[in-house]
Backbone as XML, in Angstrom:
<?xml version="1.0"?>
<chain id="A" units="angstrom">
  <residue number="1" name="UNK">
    <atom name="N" x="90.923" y="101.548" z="122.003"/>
    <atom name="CA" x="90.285" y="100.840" z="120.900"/>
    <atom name="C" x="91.323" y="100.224" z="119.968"/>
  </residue>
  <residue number="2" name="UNK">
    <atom name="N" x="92.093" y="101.001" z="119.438"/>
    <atom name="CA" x="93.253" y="100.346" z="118.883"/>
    <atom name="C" x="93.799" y="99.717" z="119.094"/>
  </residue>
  <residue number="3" name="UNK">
    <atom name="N" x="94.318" y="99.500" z="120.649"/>
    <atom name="CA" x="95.204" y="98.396" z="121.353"/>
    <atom name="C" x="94.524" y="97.406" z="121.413"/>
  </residue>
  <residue number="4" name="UNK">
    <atom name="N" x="93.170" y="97.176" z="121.565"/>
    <atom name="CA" x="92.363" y="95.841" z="121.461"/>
    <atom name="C" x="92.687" y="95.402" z="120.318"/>
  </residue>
  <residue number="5" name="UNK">
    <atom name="N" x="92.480" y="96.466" z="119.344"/>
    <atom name="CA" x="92.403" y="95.852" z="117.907"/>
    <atom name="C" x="94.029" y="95.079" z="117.446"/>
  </residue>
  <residue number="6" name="UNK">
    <atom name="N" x="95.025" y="95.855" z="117.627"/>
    <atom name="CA" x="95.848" y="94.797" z="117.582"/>
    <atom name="C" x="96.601" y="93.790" z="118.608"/>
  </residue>
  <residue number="7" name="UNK">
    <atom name="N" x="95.989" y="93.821" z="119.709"/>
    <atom name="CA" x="96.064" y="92.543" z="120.259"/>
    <atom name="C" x="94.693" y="91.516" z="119.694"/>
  </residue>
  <residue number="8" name="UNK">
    <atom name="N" x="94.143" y="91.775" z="118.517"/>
    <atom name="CA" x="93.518" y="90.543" z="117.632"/>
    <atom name="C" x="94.504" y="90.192" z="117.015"/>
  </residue>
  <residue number="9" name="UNK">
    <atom name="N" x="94.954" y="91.365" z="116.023"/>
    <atom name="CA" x="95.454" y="90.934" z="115.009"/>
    <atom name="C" x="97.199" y="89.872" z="115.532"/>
  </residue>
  <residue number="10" name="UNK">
    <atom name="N" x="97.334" y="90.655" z="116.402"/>
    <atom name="CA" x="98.722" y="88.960" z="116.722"/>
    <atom name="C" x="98.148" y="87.922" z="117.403"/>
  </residue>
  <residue number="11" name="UNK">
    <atom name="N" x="97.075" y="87.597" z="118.057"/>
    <atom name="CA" x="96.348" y="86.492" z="118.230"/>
    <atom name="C" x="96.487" y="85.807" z="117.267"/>
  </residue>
  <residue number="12" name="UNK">
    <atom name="N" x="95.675" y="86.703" z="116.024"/>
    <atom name="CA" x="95.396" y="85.729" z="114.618"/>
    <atom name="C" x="96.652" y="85.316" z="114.614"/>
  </residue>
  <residue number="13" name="UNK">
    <atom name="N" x="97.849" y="86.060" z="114.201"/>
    <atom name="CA" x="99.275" y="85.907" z="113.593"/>
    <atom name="C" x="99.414" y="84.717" z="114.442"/>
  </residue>
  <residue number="14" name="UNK">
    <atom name="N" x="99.670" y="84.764" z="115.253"/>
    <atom name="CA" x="100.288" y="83.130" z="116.294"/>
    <atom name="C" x="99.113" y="82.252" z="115.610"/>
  </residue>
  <residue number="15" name="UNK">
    <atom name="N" x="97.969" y="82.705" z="115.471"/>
    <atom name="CA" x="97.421" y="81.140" z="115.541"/>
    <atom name="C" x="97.938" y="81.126" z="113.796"/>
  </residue>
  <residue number="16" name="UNK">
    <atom name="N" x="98.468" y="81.709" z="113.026"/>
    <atom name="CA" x="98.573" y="81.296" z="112.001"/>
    <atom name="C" x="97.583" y="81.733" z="110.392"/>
  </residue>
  <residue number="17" name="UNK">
    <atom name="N" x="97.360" y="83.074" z="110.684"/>
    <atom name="CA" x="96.310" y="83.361" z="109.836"/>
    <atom name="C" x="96.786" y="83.115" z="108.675"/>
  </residue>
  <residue number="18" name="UNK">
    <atom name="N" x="95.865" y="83.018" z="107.678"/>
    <atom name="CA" x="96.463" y="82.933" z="106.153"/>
    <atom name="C" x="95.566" y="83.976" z="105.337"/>
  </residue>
  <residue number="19" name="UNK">
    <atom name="N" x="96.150" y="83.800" z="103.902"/>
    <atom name="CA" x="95.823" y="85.255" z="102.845"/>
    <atom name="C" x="96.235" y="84.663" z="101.647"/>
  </residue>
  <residue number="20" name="UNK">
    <atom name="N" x="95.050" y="84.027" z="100.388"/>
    <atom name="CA" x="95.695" y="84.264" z="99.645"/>
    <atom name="C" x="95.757" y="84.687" z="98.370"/>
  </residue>
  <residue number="21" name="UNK">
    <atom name="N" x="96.867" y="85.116" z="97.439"/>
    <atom name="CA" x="96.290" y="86.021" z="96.705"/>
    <atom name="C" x="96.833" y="85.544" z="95.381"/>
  </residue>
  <residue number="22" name="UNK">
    <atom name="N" x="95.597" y="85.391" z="94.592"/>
    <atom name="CA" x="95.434" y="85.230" z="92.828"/>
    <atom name="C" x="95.434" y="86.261" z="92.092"/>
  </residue>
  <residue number="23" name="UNK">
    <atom name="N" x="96.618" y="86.536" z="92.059"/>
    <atom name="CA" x="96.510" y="87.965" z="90.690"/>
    <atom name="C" x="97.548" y="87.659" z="89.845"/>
  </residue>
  <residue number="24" name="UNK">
    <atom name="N" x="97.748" y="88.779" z="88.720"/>
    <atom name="CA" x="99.199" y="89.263" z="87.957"/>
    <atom name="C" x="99.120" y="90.432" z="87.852"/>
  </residue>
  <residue number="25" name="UNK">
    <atom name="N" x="100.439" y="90.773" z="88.052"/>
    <atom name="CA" x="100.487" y="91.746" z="88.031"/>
    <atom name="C" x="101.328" y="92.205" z="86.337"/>
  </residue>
  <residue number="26" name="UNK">
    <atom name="N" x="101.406" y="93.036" z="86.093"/>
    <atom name="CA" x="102.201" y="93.865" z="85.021"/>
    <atom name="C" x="102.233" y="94.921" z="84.754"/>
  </residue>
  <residue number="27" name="UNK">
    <atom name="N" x="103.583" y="95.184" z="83.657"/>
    <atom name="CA" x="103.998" y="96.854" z="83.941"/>
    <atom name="C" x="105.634" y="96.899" z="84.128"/>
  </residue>
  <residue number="28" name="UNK">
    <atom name="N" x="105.357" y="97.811" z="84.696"/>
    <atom name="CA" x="106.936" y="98.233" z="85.580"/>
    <atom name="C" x="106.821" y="97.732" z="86.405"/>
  </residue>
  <residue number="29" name="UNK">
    <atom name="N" x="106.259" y="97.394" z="87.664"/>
    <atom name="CA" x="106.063" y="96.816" z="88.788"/>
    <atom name="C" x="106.653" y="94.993" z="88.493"/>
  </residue>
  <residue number="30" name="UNK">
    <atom name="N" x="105.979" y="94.398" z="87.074"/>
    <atom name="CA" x="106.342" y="93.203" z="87.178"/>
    <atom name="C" x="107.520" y="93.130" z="86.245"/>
  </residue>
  <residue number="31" name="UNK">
    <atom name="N" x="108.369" y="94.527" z="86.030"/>
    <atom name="CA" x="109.606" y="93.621" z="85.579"/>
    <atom name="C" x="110.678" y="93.931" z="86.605"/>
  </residue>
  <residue number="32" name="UNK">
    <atom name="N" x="110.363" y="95.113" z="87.521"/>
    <atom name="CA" x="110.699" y="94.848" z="88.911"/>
    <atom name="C" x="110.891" y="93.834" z="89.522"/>
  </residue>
  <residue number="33" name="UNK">
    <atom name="N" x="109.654" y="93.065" z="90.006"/>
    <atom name="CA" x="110.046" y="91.931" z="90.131"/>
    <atom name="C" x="110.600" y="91.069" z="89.319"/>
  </residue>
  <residue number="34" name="UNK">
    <atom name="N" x="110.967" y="90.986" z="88.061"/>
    <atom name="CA" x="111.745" y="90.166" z="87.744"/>
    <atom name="C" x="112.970" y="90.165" z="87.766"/>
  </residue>
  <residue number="35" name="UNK">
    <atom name="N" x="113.226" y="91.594" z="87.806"/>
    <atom name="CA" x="114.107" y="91.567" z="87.717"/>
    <atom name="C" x="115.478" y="91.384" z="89.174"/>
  </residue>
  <residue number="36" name="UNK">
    <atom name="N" x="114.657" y="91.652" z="90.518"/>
    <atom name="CA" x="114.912" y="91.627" z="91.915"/>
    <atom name="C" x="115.365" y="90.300" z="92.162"/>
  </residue>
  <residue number="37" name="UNK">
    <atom name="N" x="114.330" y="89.409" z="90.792"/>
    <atom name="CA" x="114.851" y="87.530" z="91.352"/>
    <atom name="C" x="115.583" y="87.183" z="90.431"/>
  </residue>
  <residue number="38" name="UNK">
    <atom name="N" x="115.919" y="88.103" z="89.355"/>
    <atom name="CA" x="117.168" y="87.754" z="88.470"/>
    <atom name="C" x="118.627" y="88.293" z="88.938"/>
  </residue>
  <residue number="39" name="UNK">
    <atom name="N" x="118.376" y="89.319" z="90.392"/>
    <atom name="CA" x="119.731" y="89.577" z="90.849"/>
    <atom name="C" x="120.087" y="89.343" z="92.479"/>
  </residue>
  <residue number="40" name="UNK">
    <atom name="N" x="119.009" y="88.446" z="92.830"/>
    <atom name="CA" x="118.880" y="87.694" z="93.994"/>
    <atom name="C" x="118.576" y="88.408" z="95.538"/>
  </residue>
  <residue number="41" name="UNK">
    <atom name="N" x="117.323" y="89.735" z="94.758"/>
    <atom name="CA" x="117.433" y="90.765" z="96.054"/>
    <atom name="C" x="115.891" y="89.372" z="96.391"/>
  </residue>
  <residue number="42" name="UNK">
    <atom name="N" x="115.357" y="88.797" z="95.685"/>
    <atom name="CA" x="114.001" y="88.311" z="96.443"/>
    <atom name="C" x="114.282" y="86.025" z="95.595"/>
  </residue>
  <residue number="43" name="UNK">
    <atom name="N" x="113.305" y="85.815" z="96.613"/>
    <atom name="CA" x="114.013" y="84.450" z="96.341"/>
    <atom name="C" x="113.002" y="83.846" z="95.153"/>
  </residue>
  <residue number="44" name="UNK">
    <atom name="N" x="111.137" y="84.157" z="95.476"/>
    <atom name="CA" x="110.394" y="84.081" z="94.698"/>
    <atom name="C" x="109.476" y="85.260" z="94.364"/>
  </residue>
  <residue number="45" name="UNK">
    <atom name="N" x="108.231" y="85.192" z="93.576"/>
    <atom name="CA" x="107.246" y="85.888" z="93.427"/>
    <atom name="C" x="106.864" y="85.989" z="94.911"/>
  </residue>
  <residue number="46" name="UNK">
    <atom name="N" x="106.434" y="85.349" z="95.898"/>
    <atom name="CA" x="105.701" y="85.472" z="96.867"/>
    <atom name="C" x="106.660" y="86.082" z="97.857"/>
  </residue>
  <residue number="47" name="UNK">
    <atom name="N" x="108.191" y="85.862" z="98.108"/>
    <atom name="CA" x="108.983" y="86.027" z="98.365"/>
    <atom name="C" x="108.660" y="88.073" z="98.313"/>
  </residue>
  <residue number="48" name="UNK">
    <atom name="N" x="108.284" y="88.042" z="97.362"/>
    <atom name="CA" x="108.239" y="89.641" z="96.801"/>
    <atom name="C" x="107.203" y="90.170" z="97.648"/>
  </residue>
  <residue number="49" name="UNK">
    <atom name="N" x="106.138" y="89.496" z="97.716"/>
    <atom name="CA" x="104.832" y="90.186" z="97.619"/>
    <atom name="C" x="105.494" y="90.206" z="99.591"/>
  </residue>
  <residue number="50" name="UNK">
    <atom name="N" x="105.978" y="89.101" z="100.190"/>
    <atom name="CA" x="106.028" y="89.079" z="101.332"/>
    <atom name="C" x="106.812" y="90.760" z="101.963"/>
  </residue>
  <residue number="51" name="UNK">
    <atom name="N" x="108.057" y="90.821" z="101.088"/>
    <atom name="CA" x="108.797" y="91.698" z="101.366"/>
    <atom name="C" x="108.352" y="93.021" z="101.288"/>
  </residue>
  <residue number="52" name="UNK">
    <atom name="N" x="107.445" y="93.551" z="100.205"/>
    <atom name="CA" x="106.584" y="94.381" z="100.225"/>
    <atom name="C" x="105.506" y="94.665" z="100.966"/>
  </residue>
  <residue number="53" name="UNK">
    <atom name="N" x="104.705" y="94.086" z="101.384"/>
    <atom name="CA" x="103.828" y="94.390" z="102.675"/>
    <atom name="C" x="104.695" y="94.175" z="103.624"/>
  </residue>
  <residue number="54" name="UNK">
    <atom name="N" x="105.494" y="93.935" z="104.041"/>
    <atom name="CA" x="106.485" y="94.305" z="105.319"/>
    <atom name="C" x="106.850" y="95.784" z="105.041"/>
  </residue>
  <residue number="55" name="UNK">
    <atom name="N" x="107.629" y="96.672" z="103.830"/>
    <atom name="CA" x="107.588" y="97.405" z="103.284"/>
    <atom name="C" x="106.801" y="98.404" z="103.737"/>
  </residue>
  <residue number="56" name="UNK">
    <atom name="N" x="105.288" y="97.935" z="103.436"/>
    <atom name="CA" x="104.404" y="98.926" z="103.140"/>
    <atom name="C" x="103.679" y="98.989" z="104.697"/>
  </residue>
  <residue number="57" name="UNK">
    <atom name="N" x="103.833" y="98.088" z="105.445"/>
    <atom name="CA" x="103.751" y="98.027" z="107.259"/>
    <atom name="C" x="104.447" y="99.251" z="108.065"/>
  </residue>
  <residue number="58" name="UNK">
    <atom name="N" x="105.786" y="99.082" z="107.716"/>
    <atom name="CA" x="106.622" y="99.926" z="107.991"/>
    <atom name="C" x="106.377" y="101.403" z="107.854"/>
  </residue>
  <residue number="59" name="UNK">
    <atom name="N" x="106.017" y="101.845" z="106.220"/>
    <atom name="CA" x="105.410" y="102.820" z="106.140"/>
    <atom name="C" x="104.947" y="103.526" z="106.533"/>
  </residue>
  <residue number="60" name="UNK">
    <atom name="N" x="103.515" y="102.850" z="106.973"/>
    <atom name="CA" x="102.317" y="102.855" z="107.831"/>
    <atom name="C" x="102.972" y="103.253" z="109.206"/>
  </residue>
  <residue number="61" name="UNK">
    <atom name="N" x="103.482" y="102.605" z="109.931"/>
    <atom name="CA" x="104.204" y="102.856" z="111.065"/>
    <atom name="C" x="105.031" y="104.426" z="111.019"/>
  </residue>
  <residue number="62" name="UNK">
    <atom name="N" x="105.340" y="104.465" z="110.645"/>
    <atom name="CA" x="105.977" y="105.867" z="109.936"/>
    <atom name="C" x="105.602" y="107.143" z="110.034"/>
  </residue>
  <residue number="63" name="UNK">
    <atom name="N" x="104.337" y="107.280" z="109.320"/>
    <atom name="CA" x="102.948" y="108.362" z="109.612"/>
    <atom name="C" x="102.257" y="108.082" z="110.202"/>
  </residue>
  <residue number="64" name="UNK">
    <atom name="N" x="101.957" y="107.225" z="111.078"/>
    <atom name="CA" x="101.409" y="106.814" z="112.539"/>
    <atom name="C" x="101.986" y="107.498" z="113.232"/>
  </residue>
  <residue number="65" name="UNK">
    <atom name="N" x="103.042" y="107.438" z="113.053"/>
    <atom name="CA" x="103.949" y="108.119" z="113.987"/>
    <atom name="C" x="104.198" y="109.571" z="113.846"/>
  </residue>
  <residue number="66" name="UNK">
    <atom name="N" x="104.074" y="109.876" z="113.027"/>
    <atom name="CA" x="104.522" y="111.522" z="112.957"/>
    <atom name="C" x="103.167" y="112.335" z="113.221"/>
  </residue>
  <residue number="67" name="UNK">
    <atom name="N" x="103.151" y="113.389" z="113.669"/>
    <atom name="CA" x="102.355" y="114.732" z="114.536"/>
    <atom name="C" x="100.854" y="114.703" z="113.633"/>
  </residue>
  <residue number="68" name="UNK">
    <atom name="N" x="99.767" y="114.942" z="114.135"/>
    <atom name="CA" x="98.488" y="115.456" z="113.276"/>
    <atom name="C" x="98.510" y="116.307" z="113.159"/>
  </residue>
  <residue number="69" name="UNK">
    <atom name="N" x="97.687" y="116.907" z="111.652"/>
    <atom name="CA" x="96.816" y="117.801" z="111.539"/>
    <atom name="C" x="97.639" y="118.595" z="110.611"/>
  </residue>
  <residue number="70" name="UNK">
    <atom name="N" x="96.828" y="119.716" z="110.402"/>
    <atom name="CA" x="96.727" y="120.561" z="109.099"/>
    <atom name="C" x="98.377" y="121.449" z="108.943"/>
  </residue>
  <residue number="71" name="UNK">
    <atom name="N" x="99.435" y="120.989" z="109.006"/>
    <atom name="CA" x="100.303" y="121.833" z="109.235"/>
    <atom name="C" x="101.045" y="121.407" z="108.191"/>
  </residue>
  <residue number="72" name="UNK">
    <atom name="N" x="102.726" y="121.554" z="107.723"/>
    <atom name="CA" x="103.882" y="121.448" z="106.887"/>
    <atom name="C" x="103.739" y="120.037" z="107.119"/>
  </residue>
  <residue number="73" name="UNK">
    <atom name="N" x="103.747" y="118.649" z="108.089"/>
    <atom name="CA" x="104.012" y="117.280" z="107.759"/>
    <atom name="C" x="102.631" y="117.401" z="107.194"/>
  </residue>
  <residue number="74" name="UNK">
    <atom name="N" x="101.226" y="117.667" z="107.469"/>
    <atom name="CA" x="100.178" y="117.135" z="106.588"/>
    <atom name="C" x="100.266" y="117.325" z="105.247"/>
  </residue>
  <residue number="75" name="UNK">
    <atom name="N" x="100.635" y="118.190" z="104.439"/>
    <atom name="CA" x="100.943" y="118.280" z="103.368"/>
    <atom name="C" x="102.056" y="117.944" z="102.782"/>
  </residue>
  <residue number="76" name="UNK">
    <atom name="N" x="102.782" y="117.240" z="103.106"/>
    <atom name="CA" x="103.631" y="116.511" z="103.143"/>
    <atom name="C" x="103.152" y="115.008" z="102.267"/>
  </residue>
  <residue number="77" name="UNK">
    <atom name="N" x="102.181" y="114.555" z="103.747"/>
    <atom name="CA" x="102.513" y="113.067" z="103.686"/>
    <atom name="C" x="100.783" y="112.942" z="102.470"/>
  </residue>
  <residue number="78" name="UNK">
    <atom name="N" x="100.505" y="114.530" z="101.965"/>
    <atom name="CA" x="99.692" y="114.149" z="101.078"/>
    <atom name="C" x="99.776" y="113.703" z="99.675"/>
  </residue>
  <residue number="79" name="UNK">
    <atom name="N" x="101.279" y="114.445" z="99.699"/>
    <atom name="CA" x="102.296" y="114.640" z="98.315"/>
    <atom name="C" x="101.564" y="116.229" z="97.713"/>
  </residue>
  <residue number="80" name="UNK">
    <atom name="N" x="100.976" y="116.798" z="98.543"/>
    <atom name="CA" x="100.960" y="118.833" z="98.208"/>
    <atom name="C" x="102.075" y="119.277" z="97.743"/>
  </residue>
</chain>
């Protein structure tokens, strides 16, 4: 079931899916970013948002990957 599911999702990707997103953000988070493009770790705002869901993909990939169920990593990746 899963493997179907992402052989959609890179279908979409090749054909070019799009996303887009109207917000602001603020806080700590947005002087983060300002501060990332005031020392040339990101090129723009979107630049950011791009680098972060790559980020947060990775993640994901991460605890996908590591063992199930009720043991020392589950409480772990609950923050217990």
């Amino acid at each position: 079931m899963q493997a179907r599911r992402l052989e959609k999702v890179g279908r979409q990707a090749t054909l070019g899916a799009k996303v887009r997103f109207n917000t602001t953000i603020s806080g700590l988070p947005a002087y983060w970013i300002l501060e990332w493009q005031r020392i040339g770790l990101i090129r723009s705002k979107s630049d950011a948002l791009r680098q972060a869901l790559i980020a947060l993909k990775e993640k994901f990939s991460t605890l996908e990957a590591e063992p199930t169920g009720e043991g020392e990593g589950y409480e772990r990746r609950i923050g217990a």
